[in-house]
C-alpha positions in Angstrom: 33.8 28.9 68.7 34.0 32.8 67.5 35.7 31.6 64.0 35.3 29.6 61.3 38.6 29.2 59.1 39.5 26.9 55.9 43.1 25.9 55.5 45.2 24.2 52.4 48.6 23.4 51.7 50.9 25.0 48.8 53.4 23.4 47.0 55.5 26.2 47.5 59.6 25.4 49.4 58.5 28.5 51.4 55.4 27.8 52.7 53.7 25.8 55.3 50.0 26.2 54.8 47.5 28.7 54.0 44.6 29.9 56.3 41.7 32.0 55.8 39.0 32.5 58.4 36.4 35.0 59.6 35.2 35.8 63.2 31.5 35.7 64.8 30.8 37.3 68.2 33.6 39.0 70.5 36.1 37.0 72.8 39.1 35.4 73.9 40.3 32.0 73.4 43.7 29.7 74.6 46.6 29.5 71.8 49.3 27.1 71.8 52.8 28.1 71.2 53.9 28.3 67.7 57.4 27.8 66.1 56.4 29.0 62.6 56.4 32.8 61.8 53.5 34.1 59.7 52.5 37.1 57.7 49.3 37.8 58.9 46.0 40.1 56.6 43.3 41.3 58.7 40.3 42.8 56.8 38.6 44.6 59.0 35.6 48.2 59.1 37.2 48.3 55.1 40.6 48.5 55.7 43.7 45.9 55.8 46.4 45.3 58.4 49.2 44.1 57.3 51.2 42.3 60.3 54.2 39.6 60.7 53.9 37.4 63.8 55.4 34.8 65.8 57.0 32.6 66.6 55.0 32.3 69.5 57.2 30.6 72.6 54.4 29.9 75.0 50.9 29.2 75.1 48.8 32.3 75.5 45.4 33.6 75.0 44.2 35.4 71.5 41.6 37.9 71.6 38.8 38.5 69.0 36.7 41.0 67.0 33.2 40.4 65.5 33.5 40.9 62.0 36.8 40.1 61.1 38.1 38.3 57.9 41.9 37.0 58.2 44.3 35.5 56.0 47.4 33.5 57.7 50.3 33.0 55.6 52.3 30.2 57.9 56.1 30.0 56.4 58.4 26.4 56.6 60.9 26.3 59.0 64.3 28.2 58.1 62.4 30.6 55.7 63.0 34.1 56.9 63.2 37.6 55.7 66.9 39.4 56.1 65.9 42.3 56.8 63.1 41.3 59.4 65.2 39.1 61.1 62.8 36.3 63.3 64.3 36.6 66.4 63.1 40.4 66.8 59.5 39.4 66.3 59.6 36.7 68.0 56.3 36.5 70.5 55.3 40.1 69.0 53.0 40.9 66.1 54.6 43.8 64.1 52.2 46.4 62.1 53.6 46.8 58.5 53.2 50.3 57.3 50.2 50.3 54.4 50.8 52.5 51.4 46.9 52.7 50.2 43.6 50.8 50.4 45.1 47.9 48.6 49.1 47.7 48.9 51.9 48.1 52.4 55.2 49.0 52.1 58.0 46.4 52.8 61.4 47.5 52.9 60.9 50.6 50.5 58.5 49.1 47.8 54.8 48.7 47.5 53.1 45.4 47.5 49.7 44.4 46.7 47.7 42.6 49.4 47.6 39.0 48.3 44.7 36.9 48.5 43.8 33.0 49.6 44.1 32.4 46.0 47.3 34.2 44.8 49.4 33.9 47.9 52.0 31.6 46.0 52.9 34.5 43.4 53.3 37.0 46.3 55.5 35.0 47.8 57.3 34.1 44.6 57.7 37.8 44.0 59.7 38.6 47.5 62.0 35.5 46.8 62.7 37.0 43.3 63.1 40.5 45.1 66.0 38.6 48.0 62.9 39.7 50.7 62.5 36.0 51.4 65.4 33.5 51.4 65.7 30.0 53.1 68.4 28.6 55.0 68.7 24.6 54.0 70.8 23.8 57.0 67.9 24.1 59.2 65.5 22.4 57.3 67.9 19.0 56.5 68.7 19.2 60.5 65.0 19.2 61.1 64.5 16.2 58.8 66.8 14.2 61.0 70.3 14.5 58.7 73.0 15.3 61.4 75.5 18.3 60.2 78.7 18.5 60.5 78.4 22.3 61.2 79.9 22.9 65.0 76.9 23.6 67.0 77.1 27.0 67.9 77.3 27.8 64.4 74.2 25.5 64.4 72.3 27.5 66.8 73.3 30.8 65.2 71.7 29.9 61.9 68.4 28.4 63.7 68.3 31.6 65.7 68.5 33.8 62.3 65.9 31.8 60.4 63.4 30.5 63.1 64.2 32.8 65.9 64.3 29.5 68.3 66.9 26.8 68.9 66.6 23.3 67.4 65.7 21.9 70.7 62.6 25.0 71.4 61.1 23.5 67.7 61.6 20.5 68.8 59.9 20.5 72.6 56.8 22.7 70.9 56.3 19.8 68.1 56.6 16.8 70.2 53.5 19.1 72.6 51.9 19.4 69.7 51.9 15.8 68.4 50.6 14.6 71.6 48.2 16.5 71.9 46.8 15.8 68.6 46.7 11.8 70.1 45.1 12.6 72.6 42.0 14.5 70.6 42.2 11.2 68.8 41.5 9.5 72.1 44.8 8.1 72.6 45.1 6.8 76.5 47.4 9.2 78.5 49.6 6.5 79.4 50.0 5.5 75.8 50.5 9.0 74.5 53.4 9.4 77.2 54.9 6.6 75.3 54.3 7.7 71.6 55.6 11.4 72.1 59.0 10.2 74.4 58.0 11.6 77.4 59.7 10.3 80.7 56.2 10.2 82.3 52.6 11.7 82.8 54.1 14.3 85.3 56.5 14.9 82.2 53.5 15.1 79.7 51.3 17.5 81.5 54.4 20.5 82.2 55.0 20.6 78.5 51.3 20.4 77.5 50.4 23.2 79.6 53.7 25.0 78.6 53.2 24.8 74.9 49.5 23.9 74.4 48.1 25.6 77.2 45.8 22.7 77.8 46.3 19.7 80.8 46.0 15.6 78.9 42.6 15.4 80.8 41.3 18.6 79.2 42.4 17.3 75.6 41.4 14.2 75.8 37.8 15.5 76.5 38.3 17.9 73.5 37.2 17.5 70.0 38.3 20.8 68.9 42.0 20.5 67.2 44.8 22.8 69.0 
């Protein structure tokens, strides 16, 4: 492993968790497909990046840097920022412009690099500033409630806020769920059944579409995806 991270929730409507980590040794590792977008703090040689990612529509492979500490601030589905819309980011990290040692610029102001501690208030400060709004359509459609809203107008607004359709979220969750039964030592057979997949053949093309992993290789695995 070349990181070690610690992760906790927030009890903010915006957010989806909270990550800080820091990297040992050089290297590459595999990713899974995302469906969250994230603003992303990389303290590295004294300086801070400042980048927005995701979301990430395949699995892929990450590279790292000794020496690197990193703060990952993973949004909830549907929250989005109007002027950044998702879907132009979407499976590309984008650089924000820094304004000193301590602050970026985001859409003509200068903000303070936030920390694992005070991430909430940053985040309540671009929601009081209309940077960050949330769209509740997606976020009741995701929680199962069927809308009446016709579905192209449907796929428009998950597009806008998520930069995916419903069914994208949906096909990268259900890969993710599985594979987190088969780190549990779930049987194959019995995951195939638990996630709604047709069958194993069915089970191992999304796995190694959206996890980048084969049921075999996970189910050996103790290491979380």
């Amino acid at each position: 492993m070349g990181f070690v991270s610690e992760e906790r929730s927030s009890d903010s409507p915006y957010i989806e968790t909270i990550t800080r980590g820091r990297t040992f040794g050089e290297g590459s590792t595999i990713r899974p497909a995302e469906s969250h977008w994230h603003m992303v703090f990389v303290r590295f040689n004294g300086s801070v990046l400042p980048v927005v990612t995701g979301p990430l529509t395949t699995a892929g492979i990450v590279s790292y840097t000794e020496g690197a500490e990193i703060l990952w601030v993973k949004f909830k589905l549907g929250a989005f920022m109007p002027h950044l819309p998702v879907n132009v980011f979407r499976d590309v990290e984008t650089i924000l412009p820094g304004a000193s040692s301590r602050s970026f610029w985001l859409q003509g102001s200068a903000w303070q690099f936030p920390d694992f501690e005070n991430v909430e208030t940053f985040v309540d400060r671009l929601v009081r500033n209309d940077l960050l709004v949330s769209d509740p359509l997606v976020g009741s459609t995701l929680g199962g409630h069927l809308p009446s809203t016709p579905s192209r107008t449907l796929r428009h607004r998950f597009l806008r806020a998520t930069g995916l359709s419903h069914n994208h979220i949906y096909q990268i969750e259900r890969a993710q769920r599985a594979a987190a039964l088969l780190q549990r030592g779930v049987s194959i057979l019995d995951t195939v059944y638990e996630a709604g997949y047709y069958d194993q053949a069915h089970l191992t093309r999304s796995l190694k579409r959206w996890v980048g992993h084969t049921p075999a290789q996970l189910l050996r695995s103790n290491t979380p995806v």
